[in-house]
N, CA, C, O and CB atoms as a CASP TS submission, in Angstrom:
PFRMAT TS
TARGET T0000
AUTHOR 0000-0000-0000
METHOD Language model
MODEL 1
PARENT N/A
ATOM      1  N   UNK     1       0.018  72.045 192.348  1.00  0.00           N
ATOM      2  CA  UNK     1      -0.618  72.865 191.344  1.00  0.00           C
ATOM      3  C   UNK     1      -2.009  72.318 191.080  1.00  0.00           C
ATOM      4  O   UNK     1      -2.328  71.142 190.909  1.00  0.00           O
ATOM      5  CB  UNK     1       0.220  72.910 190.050  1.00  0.00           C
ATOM      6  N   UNK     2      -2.787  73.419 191.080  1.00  0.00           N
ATOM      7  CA  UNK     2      -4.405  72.933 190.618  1.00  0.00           C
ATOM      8  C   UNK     2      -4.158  72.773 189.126  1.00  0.00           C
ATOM      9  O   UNK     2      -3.204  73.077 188.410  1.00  0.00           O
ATOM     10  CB  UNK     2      -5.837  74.217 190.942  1.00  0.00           C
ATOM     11  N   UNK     3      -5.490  72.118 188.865  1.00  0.00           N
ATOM     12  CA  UNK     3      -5.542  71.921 187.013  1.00  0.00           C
ATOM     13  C   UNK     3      -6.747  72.653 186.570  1.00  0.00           C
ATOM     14  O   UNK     3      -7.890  72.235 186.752  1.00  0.00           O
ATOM     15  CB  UNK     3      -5.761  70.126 186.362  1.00  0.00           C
ATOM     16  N   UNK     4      -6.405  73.919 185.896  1.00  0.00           N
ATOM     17  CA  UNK     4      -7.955  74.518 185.577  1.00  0.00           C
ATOM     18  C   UNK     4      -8.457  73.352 185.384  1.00  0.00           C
ATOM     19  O   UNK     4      -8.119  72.213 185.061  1.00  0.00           O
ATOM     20  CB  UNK     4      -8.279  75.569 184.271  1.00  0.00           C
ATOM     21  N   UNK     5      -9.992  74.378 185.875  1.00  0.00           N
ATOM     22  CA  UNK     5     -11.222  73.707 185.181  1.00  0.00           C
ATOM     23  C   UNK     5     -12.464  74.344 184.073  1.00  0.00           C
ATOM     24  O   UNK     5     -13.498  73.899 183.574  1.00  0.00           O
ATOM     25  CB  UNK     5     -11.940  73.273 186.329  1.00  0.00           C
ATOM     26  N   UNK     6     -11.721  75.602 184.025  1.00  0.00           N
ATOM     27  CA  UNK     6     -12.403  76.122 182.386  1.00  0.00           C
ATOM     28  C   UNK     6     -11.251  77.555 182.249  1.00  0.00           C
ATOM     29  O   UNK     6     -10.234  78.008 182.774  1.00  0.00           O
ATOM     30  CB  UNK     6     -14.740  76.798 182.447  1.00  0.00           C
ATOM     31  N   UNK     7     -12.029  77.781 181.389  1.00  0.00           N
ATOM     32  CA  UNK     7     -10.878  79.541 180.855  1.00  0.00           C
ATOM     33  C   UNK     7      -9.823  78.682 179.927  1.00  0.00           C
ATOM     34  O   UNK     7      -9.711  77.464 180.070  1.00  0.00           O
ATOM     35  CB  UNK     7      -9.574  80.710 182.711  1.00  0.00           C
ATOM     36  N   UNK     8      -8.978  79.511 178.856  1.00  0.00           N
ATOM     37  CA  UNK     8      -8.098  79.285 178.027  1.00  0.00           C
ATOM     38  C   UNK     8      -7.136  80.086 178.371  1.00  0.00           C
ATOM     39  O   UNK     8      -7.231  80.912 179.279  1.00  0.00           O
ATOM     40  CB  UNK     8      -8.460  79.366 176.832  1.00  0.00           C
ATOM     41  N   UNK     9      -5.529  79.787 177.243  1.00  0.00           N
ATOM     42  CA  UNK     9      -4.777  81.089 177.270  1.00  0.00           C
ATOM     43  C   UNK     9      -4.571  81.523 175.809  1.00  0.00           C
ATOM     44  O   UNK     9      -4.373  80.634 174.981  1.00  0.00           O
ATOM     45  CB  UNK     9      -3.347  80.952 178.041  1.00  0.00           C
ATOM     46  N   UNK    10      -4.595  82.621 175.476  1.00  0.00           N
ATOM     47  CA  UNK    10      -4.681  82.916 174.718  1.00  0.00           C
ATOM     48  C   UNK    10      -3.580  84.551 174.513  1.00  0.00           C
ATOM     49  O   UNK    10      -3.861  85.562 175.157  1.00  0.00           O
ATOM     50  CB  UNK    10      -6.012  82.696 174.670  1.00  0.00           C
ATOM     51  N   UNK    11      -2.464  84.508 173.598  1.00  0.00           N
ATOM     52  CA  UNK    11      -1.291  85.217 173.336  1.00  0.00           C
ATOM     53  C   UNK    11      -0.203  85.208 174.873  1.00  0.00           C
ATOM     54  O   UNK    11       0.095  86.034 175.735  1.00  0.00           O
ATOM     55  CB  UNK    11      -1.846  86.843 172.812  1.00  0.00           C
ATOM     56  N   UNK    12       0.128  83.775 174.580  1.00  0.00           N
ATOM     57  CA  UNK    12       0.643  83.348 175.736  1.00  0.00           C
ATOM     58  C   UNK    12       2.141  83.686 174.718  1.00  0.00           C
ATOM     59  O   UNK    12       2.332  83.304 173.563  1.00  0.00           O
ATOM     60  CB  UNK    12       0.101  81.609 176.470  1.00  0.00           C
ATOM     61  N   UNK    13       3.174  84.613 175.693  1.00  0.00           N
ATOM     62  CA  UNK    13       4.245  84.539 174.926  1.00  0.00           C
ATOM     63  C   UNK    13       5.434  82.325 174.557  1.00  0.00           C
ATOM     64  O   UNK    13       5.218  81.121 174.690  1.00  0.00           O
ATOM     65  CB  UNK    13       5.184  85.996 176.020  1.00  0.00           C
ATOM     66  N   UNK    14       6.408  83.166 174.145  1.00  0.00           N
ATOM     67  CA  UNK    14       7.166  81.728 173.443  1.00  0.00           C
ATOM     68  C   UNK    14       7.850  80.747 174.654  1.00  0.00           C
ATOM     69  O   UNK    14       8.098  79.559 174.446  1.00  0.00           O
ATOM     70  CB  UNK    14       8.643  82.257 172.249  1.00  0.00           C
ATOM     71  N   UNK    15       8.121  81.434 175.969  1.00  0.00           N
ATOM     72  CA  UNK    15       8.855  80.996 176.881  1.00  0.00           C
ATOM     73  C   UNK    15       7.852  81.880 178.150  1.00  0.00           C
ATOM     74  O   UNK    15       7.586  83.071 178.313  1.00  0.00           O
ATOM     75  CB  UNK    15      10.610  81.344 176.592  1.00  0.00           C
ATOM     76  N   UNK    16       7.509  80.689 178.850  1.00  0.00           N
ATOM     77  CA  UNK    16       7.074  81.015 179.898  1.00  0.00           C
ATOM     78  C   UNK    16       7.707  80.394 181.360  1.00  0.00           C
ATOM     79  O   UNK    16       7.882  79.191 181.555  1.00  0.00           O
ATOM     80  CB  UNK    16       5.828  80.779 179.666  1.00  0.00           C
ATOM     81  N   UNK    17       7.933  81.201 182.093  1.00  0.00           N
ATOM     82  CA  UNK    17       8.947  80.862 183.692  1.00  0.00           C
ATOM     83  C   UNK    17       7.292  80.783 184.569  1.00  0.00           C
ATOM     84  O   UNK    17       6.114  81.139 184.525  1.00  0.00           O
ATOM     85  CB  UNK    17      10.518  82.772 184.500  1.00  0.00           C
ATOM     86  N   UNK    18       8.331  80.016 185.342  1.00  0.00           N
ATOM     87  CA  UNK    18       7.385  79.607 186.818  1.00  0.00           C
ATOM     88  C   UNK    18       8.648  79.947 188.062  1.00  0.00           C
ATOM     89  O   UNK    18       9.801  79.516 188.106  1.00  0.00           O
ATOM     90  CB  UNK    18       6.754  77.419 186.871  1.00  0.00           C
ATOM     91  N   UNK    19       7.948  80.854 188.983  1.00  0.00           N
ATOM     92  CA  UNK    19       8.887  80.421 190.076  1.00  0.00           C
ATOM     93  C   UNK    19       7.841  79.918 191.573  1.00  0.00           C
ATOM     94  O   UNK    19       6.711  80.315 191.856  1.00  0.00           O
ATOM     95  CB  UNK    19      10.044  81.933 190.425  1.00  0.00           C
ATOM     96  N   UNK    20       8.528  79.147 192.157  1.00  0.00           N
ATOM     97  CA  UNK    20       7.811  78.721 193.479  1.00  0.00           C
ATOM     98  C   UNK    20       7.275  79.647 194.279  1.00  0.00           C
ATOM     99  O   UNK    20       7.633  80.818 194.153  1.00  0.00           O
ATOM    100  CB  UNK    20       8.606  78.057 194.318  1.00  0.00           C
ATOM    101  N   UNK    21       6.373  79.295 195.189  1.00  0.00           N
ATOM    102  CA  UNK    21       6.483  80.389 196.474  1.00  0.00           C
ATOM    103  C   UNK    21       7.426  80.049 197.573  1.00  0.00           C
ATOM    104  O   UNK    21       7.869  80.758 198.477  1.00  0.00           O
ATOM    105  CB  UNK    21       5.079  80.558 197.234  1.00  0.00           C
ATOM    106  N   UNK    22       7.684  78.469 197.207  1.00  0.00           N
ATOM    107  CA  UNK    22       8.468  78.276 198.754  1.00  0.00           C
ATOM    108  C   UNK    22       9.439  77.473 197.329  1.00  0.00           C
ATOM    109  O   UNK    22       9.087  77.161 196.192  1.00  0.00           O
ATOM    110  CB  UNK    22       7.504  77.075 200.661  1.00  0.00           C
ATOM    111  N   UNK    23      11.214  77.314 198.309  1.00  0.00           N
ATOM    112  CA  UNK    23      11.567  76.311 197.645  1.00  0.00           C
ATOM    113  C   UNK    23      11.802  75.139 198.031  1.00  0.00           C
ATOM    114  O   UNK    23      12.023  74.857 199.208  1.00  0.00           O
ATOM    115  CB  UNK    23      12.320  76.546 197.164  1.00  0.00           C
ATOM    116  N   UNK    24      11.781  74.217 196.976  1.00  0.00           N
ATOM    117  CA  UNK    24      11.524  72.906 197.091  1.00  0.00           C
ATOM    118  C   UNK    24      12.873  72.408 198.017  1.00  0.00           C
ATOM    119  O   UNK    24      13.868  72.198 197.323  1.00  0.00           O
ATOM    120  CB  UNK    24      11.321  72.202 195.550  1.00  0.00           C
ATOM    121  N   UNK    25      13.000  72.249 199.082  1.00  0.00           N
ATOM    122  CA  UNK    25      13.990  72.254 199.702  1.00  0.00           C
ATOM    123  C   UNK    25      14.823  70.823 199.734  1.00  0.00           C
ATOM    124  O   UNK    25      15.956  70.588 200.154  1.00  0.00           O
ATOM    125  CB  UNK    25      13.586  72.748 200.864  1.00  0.00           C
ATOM    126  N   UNK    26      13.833  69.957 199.132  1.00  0.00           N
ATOM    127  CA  UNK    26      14.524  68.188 199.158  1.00  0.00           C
ATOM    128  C   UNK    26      15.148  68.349 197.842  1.00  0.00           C
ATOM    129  O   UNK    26      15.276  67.349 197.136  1.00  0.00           O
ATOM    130  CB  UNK    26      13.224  66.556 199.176  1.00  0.00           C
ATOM    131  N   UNK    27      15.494  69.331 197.491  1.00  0.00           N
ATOM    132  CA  UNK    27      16.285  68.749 195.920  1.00  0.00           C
ATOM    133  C   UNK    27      17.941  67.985 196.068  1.00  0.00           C
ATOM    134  O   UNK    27      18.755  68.466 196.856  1.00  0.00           O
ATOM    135  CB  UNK    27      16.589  70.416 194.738  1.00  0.00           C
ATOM    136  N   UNK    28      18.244  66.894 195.300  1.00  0.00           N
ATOM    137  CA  UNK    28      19.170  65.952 195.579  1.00  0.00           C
ATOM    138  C   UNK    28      19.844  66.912 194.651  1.00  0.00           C
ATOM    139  O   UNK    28      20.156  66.229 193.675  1.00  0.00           O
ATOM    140  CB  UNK    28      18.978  64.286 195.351  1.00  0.00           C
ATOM    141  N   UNK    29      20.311  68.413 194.412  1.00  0.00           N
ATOM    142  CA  UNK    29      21.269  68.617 193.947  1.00  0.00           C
ATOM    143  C   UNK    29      22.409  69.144 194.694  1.00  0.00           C
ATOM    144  O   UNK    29      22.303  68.788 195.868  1.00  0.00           O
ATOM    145  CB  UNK    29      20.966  69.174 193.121  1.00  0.00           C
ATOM    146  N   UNK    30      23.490  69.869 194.487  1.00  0.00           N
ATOM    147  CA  UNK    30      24.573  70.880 194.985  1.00  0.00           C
ATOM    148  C   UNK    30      24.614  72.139 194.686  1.00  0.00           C
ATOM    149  O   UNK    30      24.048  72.228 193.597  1.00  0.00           O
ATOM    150  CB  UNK    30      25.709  70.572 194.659  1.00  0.00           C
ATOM    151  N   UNK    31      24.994  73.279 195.061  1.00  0.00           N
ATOM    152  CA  UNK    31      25.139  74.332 194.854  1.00  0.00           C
ATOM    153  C   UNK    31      25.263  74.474 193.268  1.00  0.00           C
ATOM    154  O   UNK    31      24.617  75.224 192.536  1.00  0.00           O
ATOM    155  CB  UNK    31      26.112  74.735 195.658  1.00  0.00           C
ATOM    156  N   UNK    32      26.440  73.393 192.865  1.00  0.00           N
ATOM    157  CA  UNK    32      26.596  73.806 191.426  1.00  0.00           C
ATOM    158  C   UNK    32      25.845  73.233 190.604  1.00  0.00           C
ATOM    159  O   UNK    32      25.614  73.718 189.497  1.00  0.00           O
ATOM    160  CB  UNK    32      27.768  73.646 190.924  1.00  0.00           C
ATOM    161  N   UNK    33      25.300  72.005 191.056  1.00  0.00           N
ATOM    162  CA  UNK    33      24.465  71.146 189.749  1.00  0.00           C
ATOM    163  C   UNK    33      23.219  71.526 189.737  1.00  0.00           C
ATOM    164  O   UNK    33      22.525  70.932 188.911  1.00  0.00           O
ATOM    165  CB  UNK    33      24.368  69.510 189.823  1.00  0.00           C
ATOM    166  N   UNK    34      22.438  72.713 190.696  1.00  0.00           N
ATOM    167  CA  UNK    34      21.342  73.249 190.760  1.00  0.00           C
ATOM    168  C   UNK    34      21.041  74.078 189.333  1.00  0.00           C
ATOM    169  O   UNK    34      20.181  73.854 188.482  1.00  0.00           O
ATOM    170  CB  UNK    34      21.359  74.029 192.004  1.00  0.00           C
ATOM    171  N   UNK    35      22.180  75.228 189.396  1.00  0.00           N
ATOM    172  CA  UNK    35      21.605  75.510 188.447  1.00  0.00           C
ATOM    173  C   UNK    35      21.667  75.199 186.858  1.00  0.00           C
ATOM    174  O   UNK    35      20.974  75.519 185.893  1.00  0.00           O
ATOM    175  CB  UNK    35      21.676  76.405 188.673  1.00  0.00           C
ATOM    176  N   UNK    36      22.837  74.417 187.055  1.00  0.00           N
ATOM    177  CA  UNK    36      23.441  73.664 185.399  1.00  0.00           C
ATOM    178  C   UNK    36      21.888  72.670 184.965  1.00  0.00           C
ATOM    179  O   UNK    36      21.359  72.485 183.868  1.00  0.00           O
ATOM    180  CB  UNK    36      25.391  72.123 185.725  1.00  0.00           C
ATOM    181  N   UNK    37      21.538  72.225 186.236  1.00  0.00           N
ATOM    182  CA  UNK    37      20.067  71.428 185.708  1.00  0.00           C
ATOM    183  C   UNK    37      19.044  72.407 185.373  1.00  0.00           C
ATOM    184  O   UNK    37      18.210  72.231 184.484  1.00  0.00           O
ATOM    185  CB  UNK    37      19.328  70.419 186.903  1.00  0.00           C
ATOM    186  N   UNK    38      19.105  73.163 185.910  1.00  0.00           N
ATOM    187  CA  UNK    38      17.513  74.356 185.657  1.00  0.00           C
ATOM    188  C   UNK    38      18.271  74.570 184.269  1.00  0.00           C
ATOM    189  O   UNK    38      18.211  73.586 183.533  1.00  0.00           O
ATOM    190  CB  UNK    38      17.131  76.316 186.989  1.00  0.00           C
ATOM    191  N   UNK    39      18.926  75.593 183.803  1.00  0.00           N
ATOM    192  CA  UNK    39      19.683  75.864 182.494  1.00  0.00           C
ATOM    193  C   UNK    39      19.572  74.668 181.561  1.00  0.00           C
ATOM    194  O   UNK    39      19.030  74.760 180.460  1.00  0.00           O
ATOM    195  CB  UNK    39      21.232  76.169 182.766  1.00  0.00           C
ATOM    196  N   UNK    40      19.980  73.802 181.922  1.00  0.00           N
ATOM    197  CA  UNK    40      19.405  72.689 180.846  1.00  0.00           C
ATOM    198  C   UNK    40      18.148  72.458 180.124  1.00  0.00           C
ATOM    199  O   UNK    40      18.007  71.999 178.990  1.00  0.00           O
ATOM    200  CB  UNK    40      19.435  71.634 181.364  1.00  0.00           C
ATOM    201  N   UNK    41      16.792  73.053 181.400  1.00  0.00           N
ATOM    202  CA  UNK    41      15.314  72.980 180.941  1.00  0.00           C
ATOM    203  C   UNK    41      15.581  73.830 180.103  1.00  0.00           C
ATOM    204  O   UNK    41      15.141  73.245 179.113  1.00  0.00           O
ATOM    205  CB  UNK    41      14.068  73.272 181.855  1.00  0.00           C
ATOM    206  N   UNK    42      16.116  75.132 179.586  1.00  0.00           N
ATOM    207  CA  UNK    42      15.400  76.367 178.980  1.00  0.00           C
ATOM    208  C   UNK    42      16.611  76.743 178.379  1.00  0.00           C
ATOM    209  O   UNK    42      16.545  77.058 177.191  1.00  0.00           O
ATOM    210  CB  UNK    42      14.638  77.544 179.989  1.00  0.00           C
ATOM    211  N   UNK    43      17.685  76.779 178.926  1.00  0.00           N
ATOM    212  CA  UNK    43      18.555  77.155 178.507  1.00  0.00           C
ATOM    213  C   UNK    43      19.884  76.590 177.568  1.00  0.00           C
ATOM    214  O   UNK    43      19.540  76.442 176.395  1.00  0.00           O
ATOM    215  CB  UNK    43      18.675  77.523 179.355  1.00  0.00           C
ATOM    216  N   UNK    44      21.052  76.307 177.774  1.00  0.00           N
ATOM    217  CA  UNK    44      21.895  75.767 176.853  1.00  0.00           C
ATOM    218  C   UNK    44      22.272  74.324 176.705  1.00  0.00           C
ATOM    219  O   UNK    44      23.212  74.515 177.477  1.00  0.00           O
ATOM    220  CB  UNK    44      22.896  76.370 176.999  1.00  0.00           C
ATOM    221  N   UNK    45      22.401  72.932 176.382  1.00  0.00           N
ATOM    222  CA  UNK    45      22.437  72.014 176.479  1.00  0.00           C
ATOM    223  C   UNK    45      23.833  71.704 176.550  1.00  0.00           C
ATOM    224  O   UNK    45      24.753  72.285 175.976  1.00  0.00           O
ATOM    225  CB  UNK    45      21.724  71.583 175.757  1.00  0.00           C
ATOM    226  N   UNK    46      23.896  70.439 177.541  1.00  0.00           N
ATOM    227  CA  UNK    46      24.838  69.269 177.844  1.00  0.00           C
ATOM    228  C   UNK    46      26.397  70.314 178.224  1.00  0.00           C
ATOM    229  O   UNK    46      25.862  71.395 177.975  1.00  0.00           O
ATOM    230  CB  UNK    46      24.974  67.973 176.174  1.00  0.00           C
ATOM    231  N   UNK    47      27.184  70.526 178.442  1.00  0.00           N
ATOM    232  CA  UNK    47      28.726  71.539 178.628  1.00  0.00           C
ATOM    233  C   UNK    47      28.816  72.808 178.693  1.00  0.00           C
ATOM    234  O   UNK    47      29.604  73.461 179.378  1.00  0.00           O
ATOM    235  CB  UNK    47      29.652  71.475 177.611  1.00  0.00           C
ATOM    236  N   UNK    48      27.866  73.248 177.852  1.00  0.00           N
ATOM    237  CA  UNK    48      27.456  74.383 177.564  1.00  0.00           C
ATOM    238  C   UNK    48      26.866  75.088 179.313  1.00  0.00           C
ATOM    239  O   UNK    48      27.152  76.091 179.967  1.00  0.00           O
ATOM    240  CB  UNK    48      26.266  74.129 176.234  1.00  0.00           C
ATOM    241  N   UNK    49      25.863  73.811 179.522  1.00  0.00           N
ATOM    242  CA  UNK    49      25.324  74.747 181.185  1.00  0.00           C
ATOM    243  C   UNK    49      25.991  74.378 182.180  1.00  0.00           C
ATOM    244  O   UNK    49      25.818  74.875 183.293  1.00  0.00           O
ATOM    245  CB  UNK    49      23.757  74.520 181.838  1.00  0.00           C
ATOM    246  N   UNK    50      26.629  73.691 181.998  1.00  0.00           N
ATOM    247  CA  UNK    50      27.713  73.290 183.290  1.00  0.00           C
ATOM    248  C   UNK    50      28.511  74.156 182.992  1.00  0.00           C
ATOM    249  O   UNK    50      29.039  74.556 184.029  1.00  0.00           O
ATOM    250  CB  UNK    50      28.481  71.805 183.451  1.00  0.00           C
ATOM    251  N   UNK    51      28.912  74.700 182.073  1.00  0.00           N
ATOM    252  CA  UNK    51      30.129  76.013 181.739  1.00  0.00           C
ATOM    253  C   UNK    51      29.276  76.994 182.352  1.00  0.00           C
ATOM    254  O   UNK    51      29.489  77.292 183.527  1.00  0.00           O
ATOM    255  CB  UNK    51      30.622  76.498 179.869  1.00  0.00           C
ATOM    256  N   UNK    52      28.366  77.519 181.732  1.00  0.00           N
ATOM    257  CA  UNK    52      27.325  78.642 182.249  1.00  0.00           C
ATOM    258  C   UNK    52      26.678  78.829 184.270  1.00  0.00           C
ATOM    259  O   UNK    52      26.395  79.781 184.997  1.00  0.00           O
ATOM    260  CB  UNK    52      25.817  78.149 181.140  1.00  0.00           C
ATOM    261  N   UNK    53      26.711  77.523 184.401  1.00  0.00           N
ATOM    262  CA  UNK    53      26.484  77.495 185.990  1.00  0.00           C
ATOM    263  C   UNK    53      27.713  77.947 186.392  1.00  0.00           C
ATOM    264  O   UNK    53      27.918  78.807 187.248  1.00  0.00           O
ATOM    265  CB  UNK    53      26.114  76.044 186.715  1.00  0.00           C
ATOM    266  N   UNK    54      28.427  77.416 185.829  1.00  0.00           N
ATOM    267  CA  UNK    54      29.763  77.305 187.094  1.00  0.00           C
ATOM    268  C   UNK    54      30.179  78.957 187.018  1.00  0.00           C
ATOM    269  O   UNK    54      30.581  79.456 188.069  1.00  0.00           O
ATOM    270  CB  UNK    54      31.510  75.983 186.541  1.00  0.00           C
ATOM    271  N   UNK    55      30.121  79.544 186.193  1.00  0.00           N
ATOM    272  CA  UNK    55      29.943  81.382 185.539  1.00  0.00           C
ATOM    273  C   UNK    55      29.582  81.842 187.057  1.00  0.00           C
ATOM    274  O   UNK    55      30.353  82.236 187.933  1.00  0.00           O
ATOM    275  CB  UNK    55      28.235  81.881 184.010  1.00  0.00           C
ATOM    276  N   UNK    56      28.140  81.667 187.096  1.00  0.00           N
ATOM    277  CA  UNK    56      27.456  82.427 187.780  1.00  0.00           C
ATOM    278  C   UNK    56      27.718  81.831 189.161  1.00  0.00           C
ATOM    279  O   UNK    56      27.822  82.739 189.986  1.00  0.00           O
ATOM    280  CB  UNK    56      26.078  82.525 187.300  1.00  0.00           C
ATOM    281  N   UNK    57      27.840  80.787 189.619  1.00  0.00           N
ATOM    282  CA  UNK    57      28.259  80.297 190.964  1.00  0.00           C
ATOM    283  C   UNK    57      29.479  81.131 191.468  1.00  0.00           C
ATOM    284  O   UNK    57      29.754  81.522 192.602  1.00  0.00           O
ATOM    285  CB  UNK    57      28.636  78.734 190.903  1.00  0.00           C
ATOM    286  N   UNK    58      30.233  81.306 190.080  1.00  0.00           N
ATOM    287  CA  UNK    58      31.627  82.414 190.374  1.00  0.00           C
ATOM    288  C   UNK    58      30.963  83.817 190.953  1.00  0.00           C
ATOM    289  O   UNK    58      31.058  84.343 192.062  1.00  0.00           O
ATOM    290  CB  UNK    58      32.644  82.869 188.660  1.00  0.00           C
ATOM    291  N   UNK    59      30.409  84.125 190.019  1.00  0.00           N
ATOM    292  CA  UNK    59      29.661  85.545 189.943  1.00  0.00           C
ATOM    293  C   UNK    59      29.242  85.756 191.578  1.00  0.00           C
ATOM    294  O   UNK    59      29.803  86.340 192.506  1.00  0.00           O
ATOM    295  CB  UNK    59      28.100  85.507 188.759  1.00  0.00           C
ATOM    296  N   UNK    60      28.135  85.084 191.479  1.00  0.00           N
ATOM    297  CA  UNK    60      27.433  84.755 193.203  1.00  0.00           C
ATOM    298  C   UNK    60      28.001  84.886 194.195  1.00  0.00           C
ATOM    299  O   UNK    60      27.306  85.233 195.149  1.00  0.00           O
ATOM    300  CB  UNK    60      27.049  83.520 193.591  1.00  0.00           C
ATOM    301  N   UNK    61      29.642  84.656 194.462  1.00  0.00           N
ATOM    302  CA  UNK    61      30.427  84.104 195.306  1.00  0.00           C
ATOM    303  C   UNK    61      29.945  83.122 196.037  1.00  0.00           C
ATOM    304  O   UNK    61      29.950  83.229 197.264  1.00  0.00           O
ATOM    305  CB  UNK    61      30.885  84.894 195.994  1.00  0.00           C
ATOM    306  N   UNK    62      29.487  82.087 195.462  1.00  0.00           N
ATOM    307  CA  UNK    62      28.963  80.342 195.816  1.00  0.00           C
ATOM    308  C   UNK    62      29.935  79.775 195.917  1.00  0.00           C
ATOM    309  O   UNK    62      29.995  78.812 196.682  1.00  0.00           O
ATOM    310  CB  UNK    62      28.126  79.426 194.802  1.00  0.00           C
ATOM    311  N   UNK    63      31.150  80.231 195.091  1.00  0.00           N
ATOM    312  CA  UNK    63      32.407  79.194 194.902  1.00  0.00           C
ATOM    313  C   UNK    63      32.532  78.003 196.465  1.00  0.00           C
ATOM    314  O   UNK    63      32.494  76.774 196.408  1.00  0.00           O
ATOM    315  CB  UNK    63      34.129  80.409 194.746  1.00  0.00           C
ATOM    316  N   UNK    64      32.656  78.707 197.515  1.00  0.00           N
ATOM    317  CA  UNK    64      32.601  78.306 198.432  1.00  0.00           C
ATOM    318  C   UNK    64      32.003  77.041 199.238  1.00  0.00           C
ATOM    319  O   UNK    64      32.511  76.309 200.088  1.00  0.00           O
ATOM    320  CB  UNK    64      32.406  79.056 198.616  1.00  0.00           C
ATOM    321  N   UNK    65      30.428  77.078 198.501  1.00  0.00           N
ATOM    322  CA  UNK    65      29.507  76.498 198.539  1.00  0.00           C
ATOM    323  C   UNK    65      29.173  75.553 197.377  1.00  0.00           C
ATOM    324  O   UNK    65      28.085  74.992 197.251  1.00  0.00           O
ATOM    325  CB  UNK    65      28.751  77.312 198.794  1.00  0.00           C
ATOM    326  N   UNK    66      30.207  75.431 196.546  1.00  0.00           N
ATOM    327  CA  UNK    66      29.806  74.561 195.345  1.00  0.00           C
ATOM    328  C   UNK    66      29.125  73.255 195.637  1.00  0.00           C
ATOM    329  O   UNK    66      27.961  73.097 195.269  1.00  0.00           O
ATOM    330  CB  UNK    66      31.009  74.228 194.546  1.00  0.00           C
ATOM    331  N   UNK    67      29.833  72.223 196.332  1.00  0.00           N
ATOM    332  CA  UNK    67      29.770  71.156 197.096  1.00  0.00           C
ATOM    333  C   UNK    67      28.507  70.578 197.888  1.00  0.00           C
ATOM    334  O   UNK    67      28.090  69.422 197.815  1.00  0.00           O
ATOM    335  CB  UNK    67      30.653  71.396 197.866  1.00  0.00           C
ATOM    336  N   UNK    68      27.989  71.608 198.652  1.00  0.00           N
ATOM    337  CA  UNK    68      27.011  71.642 199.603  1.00  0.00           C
ATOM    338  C   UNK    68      25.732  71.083 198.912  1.00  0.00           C
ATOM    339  O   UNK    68      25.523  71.324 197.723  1.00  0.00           O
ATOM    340  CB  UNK    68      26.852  73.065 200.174  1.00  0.00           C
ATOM    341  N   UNK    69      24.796  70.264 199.735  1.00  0.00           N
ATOM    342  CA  UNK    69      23.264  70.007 199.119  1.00  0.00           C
ATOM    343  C   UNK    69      22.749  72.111 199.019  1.00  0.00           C
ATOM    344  O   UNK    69      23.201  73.157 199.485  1.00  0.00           O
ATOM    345  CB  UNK    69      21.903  68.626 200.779  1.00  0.00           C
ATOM    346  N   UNK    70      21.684  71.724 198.195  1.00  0.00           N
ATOM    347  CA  UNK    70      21.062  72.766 198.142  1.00  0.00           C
ATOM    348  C   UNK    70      20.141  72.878 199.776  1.00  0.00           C
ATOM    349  O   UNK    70      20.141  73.899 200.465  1.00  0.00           O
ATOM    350  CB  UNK    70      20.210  72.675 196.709  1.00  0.00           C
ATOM    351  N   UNK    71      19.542  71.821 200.074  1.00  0.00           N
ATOM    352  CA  UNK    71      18.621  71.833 201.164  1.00  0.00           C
ATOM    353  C   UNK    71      19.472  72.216 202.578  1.00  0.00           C
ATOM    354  O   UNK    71      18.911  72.259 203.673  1.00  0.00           O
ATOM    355  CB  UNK    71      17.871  70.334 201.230  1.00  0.00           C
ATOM    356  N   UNK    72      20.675  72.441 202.415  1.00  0.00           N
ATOM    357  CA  UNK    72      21.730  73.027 203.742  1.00  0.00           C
ATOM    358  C   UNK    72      22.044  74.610 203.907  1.00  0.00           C
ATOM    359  O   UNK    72      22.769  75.003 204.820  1.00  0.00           O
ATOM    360  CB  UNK    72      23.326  72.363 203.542  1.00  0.00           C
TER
END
């Protein structure tokens, strides 16, 4: 990421997302602890997103893939 070097922001809403263009493919997580960690930045804390990941890993049909590095 560059670091401006002039301009402001100004009526920047309360929650702002970033997504990559590429993904970061060395991440030391698993299918399931991927997204229980992202959810943690923004979303519900400590049981709460490990309950909530494991939701949507269902949802996804990841089940399969829980286990796996993300970078596989």
């Amino acid at each position: 990421m560059l670091r401006p070097t002039r301009g402001r922001v100004v009526d920047r809403p309360a929650a702002v997302g970033w997504v990559p263009e590429r993904f970061p493919a060395d991440q030391p997580f698993t299918v399931a602890q991927y997204p229980a960690a992202m959810g943690r930045v923004a979303g519900p804390a400590g049981p709460a997103a490990g309950r909530a990941a494991a939701d949507w890993v269902e949802r996804l049909g990841l089940a399969p893939f829980r286990g796996v590095r993300v970078a596989r």
